[in-house]
C-alpha positions as CSV (number, residue, x, y, z in Angstrom):
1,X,16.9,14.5,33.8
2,X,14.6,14.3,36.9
3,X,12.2,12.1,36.5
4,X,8.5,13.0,38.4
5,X,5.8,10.4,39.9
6,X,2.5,10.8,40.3
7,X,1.2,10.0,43.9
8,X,-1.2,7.0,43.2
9,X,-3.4,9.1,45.8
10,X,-4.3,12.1,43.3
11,X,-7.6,11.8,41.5
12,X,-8.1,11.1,37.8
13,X,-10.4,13.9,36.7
14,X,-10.3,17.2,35.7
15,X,-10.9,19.4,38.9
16,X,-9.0,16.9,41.3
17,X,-5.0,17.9,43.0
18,X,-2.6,15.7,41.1
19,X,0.7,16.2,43.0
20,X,4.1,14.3,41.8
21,X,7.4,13.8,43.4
22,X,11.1,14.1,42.3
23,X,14.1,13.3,44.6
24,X,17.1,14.8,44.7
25,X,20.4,14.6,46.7
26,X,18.9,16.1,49.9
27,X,15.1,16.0,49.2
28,X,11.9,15.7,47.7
29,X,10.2,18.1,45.3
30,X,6.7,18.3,45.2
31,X,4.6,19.8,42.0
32,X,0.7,19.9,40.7
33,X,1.0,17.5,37.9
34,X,-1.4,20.1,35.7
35,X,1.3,22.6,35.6
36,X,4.5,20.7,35.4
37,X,6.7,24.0,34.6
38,X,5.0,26.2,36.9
39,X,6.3,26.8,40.7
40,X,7.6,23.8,43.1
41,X,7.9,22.8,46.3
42,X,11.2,22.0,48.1
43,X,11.6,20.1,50.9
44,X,14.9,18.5,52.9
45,X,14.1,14.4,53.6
46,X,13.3,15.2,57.1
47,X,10.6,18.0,56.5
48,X,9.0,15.6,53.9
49,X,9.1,12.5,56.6
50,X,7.5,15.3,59.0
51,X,4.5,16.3,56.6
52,X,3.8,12.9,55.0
53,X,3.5,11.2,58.9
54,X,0.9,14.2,59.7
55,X,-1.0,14.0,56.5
56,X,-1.6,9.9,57.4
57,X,-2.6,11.0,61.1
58,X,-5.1,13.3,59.3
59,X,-3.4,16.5,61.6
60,X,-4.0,18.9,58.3
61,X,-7.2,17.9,57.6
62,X,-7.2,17.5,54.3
C-alpha cells in the first residue's frame, strides 16, 4: 500500500493547493490531496531534488 503525506506547507481551507507525496523505488509522486484518485504526478529523485531547490529559491514564482 503506498502511503501519502501531506506537505505541512498546504493550507487548511477549502480553496487552498493541498499537495501530498508518495515514494517509490525511483521517485516521488506528487497529488492534490482533494482528489486523491484523480491524475498524478511522476517524478525520478533527481527531477524532484531539481523542482523542490527552485521552488525554495522562489525561481517559479509561486
Amino acid at each position: 500500500m503506498t502511503e501519502w503525506r501531506k506537505s505541512s506547507h498546504s493550507g487548511g481551507g477549502n480553496d487552498d493547493l493541498c499537495v501530498e507525496l508518495a515514494q517509490f523505488d525511483d521517485g516521488v509522486w506528487v497529488r492534490d490531496s482533494k482528489e486523491p484518485d484523480g491524475e498524478r504526478l511522476e517524478f525520478g529523485r533527481e527531477a524532484f531534488a531539481g523542482l523542490l531547490g527552485r521552488v525554495k529559491r522562489g525561481d517559479l514564482g509561486l
